[in-house]
py3Dmol code that shows the C-alpha trace and the ligand (Angstrom):
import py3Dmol

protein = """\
ATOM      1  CA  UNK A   1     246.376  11.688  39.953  1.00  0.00           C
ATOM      2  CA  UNK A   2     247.328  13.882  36.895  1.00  0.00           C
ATOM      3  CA  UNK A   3     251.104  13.193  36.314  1.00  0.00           C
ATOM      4  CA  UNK A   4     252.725  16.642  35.053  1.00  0.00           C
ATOM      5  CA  UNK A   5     253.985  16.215  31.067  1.00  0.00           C
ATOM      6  CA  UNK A   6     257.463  17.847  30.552  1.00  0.00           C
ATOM      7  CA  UNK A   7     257.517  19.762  28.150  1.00  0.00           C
ATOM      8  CA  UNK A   8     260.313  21.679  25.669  1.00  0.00           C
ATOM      9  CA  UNK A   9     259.891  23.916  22.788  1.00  0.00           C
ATOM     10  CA  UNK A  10     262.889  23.757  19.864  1.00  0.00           C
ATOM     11  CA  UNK A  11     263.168  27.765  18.559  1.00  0.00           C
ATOM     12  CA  UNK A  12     264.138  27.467  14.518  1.00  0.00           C
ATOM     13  CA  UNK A  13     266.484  30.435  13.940  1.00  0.00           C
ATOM     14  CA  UNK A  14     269.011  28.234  11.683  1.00  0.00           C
ATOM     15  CA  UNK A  15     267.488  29.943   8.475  1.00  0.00           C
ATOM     16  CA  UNK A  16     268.861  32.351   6.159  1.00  0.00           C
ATOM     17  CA  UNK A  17     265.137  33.899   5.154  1.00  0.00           C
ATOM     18  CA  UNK A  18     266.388  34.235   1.202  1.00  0.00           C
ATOM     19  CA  UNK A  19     263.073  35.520   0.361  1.00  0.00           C
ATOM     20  CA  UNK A  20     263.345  38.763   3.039  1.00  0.00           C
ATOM     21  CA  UNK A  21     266.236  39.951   0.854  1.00  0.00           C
ATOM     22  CA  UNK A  22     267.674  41.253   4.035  1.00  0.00           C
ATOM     23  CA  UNK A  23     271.158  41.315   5.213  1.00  0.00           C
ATOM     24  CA  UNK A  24     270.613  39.555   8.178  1.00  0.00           C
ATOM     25  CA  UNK A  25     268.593  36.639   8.415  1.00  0.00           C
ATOM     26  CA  UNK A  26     264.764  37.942   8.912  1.00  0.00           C
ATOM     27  CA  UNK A  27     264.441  36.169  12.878  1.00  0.00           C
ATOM     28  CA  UNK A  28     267.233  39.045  13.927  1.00  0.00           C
ATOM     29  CA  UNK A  29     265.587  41.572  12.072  1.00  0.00           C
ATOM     30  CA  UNK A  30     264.049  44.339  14.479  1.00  0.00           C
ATOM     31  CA  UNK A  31     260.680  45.957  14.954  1.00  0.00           C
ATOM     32  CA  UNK A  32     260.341  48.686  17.856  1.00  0.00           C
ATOM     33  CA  UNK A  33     263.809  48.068  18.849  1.00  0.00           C
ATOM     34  CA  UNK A  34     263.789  44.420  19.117  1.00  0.00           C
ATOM     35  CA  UNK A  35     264.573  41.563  16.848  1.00  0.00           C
ATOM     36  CA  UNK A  36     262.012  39.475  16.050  1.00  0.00           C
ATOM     37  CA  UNK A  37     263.289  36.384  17.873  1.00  0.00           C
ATOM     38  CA  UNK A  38     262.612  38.718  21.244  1.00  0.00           C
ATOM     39  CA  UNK A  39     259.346  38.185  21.181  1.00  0.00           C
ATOM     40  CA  UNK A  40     259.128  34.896  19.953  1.00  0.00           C
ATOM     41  CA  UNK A  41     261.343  33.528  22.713  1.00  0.00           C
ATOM     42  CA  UNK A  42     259.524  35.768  25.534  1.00  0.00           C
ATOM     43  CA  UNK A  43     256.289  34.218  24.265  1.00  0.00           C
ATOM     44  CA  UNK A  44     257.407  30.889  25.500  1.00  0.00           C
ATOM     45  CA  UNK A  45     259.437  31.876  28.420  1.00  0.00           C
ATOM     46  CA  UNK A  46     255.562  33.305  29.198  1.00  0.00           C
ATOM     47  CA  UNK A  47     254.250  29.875  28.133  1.00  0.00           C
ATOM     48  CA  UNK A  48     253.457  26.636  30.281  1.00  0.00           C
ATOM     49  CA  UNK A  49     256.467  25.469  28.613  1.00  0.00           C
ATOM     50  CA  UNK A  50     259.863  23.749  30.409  1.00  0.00           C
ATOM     51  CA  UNK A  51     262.741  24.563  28.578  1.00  0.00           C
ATOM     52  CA  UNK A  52     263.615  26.081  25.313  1.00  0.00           C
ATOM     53  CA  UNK A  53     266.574  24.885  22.641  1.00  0.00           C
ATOM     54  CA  UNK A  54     267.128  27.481  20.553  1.00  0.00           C
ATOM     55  CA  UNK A  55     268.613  26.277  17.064  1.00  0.00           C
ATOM     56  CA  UNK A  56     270.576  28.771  15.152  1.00  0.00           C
ATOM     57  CA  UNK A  57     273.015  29.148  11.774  1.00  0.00           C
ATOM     58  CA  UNK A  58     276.243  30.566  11.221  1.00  0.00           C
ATOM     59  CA  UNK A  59     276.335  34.223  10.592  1.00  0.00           C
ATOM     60  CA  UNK A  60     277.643  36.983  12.151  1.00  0.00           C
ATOM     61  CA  UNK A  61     275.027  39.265  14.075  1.00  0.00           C
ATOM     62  CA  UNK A  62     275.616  43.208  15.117  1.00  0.00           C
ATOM     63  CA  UNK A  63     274.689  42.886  18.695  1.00  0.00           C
ATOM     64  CA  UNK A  64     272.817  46.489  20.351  1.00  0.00           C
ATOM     65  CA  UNK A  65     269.671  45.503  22.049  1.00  0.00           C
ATOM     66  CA  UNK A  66     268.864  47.789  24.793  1.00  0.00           C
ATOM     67  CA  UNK A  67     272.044  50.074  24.333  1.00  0.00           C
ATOM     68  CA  UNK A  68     274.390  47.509  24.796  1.00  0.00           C
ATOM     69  CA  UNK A  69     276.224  48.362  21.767  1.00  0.00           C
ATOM     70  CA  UNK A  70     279.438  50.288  21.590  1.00  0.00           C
ATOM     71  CA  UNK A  71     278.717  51.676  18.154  1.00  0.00           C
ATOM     72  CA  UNK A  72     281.143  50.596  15.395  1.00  0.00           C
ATOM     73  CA  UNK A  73     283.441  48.123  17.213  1.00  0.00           C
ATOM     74  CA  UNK A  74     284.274  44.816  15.101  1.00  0.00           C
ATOM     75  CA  UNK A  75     283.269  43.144  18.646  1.00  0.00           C
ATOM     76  CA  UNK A  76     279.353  44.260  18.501  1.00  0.00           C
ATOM     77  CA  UNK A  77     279.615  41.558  15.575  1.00  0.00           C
ATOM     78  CA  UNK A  78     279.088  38.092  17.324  1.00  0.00           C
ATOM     79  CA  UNK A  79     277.853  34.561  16.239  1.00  0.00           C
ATOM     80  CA  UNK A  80     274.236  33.896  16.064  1.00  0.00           C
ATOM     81  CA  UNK A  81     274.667  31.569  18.765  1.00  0.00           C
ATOM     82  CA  UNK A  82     276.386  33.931  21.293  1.00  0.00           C
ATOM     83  CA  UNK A  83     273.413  36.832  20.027  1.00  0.00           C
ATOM     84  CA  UNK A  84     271.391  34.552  21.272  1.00  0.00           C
ATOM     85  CA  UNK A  85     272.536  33.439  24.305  1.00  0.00           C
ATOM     86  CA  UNK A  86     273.016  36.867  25.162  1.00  0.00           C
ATOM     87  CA  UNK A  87     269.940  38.147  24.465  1.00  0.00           C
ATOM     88  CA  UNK A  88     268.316  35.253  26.238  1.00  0.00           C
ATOM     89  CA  UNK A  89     270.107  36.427  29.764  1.00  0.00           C
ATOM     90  CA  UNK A  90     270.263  40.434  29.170  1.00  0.00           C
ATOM     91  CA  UNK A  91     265.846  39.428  29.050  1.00  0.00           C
ATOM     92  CA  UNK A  92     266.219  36.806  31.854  1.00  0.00           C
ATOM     93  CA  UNK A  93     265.082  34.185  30.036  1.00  0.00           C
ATOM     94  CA  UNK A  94     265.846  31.510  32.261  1.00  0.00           C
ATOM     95  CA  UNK A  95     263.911  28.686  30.196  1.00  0.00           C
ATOM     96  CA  UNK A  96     266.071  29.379  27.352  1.00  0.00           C
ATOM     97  CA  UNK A  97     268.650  25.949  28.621  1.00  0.00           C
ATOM     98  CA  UNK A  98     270.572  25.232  25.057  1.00  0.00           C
ATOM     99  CA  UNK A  99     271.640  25.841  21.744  1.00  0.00           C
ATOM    100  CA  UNK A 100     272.085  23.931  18.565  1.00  0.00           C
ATOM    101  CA  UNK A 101     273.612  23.903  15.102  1.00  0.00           C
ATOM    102  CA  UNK A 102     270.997  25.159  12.051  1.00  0.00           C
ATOM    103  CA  UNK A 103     271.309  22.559   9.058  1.00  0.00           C
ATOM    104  CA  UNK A 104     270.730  22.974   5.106  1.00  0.00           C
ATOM    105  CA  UNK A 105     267.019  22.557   5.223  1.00  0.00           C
ATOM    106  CA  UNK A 106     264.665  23.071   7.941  1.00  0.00           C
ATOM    107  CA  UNK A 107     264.285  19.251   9.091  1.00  0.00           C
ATOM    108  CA  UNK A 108     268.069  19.437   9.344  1.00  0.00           C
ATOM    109  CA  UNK A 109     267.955  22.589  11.725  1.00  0.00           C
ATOM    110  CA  UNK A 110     264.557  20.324  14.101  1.00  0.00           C
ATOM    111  CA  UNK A 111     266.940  16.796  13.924  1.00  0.00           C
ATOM    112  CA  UNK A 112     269.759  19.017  15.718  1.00  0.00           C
ATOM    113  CA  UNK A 113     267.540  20.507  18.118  1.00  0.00           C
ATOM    114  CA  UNK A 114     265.869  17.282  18.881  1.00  0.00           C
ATOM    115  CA  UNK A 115     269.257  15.635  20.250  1.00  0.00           C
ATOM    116  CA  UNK A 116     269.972  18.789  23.067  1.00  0.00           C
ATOM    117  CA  UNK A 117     266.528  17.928  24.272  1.00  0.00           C
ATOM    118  CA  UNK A 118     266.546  16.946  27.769  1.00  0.00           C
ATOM    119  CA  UNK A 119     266.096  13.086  28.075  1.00  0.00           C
ATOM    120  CA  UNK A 120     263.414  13.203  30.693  1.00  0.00           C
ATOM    121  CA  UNK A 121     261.057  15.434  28.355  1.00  0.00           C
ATOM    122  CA  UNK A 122     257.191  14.162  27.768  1.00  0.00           C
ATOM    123  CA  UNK A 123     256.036  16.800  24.960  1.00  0.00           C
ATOM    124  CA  UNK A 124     258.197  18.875  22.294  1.00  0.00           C
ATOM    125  CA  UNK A 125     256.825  21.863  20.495  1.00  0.00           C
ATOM    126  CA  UNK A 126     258.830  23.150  17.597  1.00  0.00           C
ATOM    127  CA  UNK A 127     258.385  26.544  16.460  1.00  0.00           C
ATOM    128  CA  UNK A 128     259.356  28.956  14.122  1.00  0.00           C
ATOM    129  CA  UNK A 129     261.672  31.897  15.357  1.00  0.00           C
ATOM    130  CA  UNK A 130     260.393  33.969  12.568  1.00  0.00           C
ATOM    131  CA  UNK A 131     256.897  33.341  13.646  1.00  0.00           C
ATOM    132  CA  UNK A 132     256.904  36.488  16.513  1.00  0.00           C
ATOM    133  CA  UNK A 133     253.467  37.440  17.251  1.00  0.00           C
ATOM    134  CA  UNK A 134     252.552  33.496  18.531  1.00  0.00           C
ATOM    135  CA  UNK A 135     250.670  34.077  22.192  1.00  0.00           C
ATOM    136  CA  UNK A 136     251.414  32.007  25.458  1.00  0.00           C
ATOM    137  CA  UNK A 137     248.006  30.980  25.943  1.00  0.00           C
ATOM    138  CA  UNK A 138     248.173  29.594  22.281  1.00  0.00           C
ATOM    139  CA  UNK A 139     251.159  27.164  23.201  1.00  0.00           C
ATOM    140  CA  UNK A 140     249.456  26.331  26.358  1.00  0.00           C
ATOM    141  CA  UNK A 141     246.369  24.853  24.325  1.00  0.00           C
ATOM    142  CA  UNK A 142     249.107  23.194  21.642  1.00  0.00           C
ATOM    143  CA  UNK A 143     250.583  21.802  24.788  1.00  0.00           C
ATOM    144  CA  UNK A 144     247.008  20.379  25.990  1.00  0.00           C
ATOM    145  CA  UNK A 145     246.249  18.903  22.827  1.00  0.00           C
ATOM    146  CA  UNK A 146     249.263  16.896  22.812  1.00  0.00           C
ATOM    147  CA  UNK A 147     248.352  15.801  26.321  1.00  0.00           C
ATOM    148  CA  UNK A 148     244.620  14.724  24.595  1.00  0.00           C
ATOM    149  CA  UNK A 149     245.100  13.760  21.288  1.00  0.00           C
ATOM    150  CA  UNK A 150     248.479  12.607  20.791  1.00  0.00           C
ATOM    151  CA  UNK A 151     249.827  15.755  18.368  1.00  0.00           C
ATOM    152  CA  UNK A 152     249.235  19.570  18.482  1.00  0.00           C
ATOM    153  CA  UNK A 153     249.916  20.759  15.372  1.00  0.00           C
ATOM    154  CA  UNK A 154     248.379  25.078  14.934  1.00  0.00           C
ATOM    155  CA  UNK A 155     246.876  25.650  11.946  1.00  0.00           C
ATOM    156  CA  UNK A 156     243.593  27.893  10.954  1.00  0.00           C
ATOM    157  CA  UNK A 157     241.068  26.875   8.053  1.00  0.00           C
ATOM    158  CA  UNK A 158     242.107  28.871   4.457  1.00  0.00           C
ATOM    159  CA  UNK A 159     239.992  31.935   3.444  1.00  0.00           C
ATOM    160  CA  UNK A 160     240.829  31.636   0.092  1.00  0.00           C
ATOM    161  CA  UNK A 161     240.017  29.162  -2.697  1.00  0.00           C
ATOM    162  CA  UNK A 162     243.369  26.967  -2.643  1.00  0.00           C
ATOM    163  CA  UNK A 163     244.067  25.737  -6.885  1.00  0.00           C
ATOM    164  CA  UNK A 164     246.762  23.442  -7.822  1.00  0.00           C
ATOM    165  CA  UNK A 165     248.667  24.538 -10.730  1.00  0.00           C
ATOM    166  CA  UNK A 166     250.715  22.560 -12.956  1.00  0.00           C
ATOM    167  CA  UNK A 167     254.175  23.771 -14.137  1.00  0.00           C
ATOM    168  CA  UNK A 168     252.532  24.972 -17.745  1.00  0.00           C
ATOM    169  CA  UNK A 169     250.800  27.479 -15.452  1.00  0.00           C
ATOM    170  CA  UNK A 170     246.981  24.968 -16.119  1.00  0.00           C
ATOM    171  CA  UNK A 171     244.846  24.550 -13.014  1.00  0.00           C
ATOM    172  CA  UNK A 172     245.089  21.059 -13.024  1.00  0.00           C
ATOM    173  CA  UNK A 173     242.458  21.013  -9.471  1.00  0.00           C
ATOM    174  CA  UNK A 174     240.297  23.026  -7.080  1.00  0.00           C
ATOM    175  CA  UNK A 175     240.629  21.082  -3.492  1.00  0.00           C
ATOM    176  CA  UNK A 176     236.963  21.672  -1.425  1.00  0.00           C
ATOM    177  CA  UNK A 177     238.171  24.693   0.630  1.00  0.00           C
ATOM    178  CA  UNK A 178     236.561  23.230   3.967  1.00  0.00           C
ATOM    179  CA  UNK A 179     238.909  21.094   4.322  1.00  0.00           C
ATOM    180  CA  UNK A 180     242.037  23.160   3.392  1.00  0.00           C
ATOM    181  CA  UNK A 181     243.737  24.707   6.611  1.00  0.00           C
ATOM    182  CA  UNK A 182     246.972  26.828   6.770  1.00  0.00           C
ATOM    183  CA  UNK A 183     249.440  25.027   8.753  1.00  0.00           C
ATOM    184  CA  UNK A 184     251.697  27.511  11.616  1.00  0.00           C
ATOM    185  CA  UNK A 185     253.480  26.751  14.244  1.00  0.00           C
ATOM    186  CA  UNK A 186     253.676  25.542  17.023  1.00  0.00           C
ATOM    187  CA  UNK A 187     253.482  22.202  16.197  1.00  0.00           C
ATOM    188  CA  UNK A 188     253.804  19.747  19.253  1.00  0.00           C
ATOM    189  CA  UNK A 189     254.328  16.261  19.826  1.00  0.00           C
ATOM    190  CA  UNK A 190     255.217  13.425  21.996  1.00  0.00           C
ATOM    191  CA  UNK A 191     258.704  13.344  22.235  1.00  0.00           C
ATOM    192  CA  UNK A 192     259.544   9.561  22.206  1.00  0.00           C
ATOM    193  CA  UNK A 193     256.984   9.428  18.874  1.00  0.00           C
ATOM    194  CA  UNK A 194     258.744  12.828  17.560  1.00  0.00           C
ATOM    195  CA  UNK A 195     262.364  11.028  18.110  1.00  0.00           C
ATOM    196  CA  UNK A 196     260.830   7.982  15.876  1.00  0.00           C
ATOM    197  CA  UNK A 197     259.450   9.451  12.982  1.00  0.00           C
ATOM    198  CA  UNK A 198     263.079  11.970  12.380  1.00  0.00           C
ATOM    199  CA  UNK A 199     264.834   8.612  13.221  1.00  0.00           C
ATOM    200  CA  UNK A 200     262.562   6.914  10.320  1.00  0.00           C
ATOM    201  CA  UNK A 201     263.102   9.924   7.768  1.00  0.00           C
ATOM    202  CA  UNK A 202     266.919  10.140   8.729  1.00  0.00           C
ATOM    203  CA  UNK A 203     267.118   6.340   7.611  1.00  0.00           C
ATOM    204  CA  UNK A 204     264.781   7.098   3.843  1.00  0.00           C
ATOM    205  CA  UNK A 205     267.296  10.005   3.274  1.00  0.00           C
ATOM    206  CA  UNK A 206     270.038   7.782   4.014  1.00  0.00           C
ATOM    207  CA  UNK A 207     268.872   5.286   1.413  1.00  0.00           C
ATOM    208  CA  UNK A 208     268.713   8.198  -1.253  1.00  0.00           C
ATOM    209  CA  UNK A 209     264.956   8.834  -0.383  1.00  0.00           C
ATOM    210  CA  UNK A 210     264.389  12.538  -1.688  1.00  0.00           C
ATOM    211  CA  UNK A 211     261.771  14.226  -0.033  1.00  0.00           C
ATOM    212  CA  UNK A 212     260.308  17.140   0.117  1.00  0.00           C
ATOM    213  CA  UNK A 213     260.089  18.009   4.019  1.00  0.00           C
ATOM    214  CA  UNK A 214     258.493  21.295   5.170  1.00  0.00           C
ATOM    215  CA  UNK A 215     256.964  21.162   8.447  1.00  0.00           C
ATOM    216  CA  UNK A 216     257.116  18.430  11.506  1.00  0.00           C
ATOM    217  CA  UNK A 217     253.468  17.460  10.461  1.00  0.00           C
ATOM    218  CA  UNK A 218     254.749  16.191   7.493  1.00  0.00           C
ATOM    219  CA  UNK A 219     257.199  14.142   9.013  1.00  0.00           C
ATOM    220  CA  UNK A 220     254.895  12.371  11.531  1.00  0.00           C
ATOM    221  CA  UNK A 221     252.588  11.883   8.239  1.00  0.00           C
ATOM    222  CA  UNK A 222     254.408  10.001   6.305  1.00  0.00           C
ATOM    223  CA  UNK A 223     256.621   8.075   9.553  1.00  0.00           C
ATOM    224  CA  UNK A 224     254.273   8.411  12.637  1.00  0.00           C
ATOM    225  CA  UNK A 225     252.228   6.034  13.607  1.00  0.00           C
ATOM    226  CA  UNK A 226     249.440   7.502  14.305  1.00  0.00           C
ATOM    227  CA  UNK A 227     247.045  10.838  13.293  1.00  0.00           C
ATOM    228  CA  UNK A 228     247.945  14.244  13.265  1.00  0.00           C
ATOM    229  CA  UNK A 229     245.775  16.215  15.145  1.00  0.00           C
ATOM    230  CA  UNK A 230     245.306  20.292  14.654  1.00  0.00           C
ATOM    231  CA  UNK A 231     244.877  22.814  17.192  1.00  0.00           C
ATOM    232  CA  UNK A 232     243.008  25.861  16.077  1.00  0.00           C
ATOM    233  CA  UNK A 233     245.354  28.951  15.701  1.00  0.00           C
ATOM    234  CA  UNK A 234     244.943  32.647  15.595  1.00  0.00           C
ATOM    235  CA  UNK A 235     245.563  34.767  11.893  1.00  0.00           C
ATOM    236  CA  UNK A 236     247.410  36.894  13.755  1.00  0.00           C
ATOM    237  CA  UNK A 237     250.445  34.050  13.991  1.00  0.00           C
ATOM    238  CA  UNK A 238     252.184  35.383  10.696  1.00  0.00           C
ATOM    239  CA  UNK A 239     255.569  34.136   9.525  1.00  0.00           C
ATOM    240  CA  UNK A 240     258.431  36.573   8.619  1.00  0.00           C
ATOM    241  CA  UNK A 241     258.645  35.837   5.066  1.00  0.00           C
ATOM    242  CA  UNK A 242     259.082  38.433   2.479  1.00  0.00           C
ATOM    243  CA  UNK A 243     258.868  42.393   3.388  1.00  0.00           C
ATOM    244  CA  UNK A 244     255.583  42.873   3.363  1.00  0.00           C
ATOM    245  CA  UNK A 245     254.916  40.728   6.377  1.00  0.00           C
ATOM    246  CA  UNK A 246     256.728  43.037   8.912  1.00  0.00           C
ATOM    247  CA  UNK A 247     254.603  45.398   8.206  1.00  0.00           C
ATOM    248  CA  UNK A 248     251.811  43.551   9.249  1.00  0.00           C
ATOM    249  CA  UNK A 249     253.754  41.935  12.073  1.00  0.00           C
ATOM    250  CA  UNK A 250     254.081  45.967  13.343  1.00  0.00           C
ATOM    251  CA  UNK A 251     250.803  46.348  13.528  1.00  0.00           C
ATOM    252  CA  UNK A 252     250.462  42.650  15.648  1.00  0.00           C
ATOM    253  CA  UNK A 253     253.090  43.302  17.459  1.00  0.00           C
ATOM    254  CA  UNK A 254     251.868  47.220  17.948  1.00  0.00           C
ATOM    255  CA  UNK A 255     248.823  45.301  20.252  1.00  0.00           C
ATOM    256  CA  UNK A 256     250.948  42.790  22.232  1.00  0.00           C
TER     257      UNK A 256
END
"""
ligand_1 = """\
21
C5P
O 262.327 29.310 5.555
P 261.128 29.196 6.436
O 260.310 30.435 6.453
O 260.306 27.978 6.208
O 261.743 29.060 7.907
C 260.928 28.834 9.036
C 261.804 28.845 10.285
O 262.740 27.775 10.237
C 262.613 30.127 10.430
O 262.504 30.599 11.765
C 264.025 29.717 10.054
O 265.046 30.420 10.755
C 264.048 28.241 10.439
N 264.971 27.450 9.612
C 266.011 26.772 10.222
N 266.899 26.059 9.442
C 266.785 26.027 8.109
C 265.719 26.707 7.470
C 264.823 27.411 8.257
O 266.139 26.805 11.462
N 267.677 25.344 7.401
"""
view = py3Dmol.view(width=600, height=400)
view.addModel(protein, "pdb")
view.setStyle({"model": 0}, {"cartoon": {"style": "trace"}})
view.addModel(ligand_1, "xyz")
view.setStyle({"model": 1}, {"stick": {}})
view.zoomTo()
view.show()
């Protein structure tokens, strides 16, 4: 009898986006009327997916999707949190179930998530909000590798040569590009093992550990206890980073 794996997805928009030189951080920035954190969250409402916790910062967003602005009014301005929650029910989005607090650095933003995650859950996913154009059936088969292999974590193999540079601006090494893959999101987990290895990097910080944390893979890496295990993603999963990529992400989003 195949026992059904619960499974939730943590949202990241707790980031500022720095790089996007925007005046609102780049998930609530909108393409065809709709910021990009729309899609991303409708992607997993679409998804095999449970429940979403949505993890967002501080800021102050101008709220008018779908006409539900009164132009100009100090009111339209409303926490990220309530943007979110608003948008979430004005869409239906029924998985969306809670919010949490973004931190200083991205780990920060996934350890808040991970403690509004329903106790009862089997598999978490954690995904970047700025990362719109992601497609259900891709977090179904993230979800299925979890189920097989333990981790899920998206990723496609590099096209380009990869160099290491040193910081005289020397190559200092060439890595074989077969076995060089661009890590994405989403990247998915067991839960209990998830809970471990933040518990495990919460403890090196604590004893003045400094590390350099940028994904969840990284995390279960260097505190997991077992292998990470990729599931092959899609080129057309681009992150929101600097202005350039929402012009691609139009033309993604343009086919969705
Ligand atoms: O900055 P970066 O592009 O790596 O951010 C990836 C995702 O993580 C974004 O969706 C961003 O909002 C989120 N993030 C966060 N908390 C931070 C930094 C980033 O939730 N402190």
């Amino acid at each position: 009898m195949e026992i059904a794996m619960k499974t939730t997805a943590i949202i990241l928009a707790g980031g500022k986006g720095s790089r996007m030189n925007a005046d609102i951080p780049k998930q609530y920035i909108k393409l065809f009327g709709k910021p990009l954190l729309y899609y991303t969250m409708m992607a997993f409402q679409e998804s095999c997916v449970d429940e979403i916790v949505v993890v967002t910062g501080n800021s102050k967003i101008k709220y008018d999707f779908a006409g539900n602005s009164i132009e100009g009014r100090e009111a339209d301005f409303i926490a990220e949190r309530d943007y979110c929650k608003r948008l979430a029910s004005d869409c239906r989005l029924d998985k969306v179930r809670s919010f949490a607090d973004g931190g200083a650095e991205r780990y920060n933003s996934v350890m808040n998530g991970l403690k509004c995650v329903s106790p009862d859950t089997d598999v978490v996913l954690v995904h970047d909000g700025a990362r719109p154009c992601i497609e259900p059936a891709l977090i179904d088969r993230c979800v299925a590798d979890v189920t097989e292999f333990g981790s899920g974590v998206v990723a496609v193999p590099a096209k380009d040569t990869i160099k290491v540079v040193g910081a005289d601006g020397y190559v200092t090494d060439t890595p074989d590009r077969s076995s060089l893959w661009q890590i994405q999101t989403p990247q998915g987990f067991l839960y209990s093992e998830l809970m471990d290895a933040y518990g495990r990097l919460g403890q090196s910080i604590d004893e003045g550990c400094e590390l350099k944390i940028t994904d969840d893979a990284m995390v279960m890496e260097q505190f997991g206890k077992r292998g990470v295990h990729i599931t092959m993603g899609s080129y057309t999963n681009i992150k929101a980073t600097t202005r350039e990529d929402l012009e691609i992400l139009k033309i993604f989003l343009k086919r969705c």
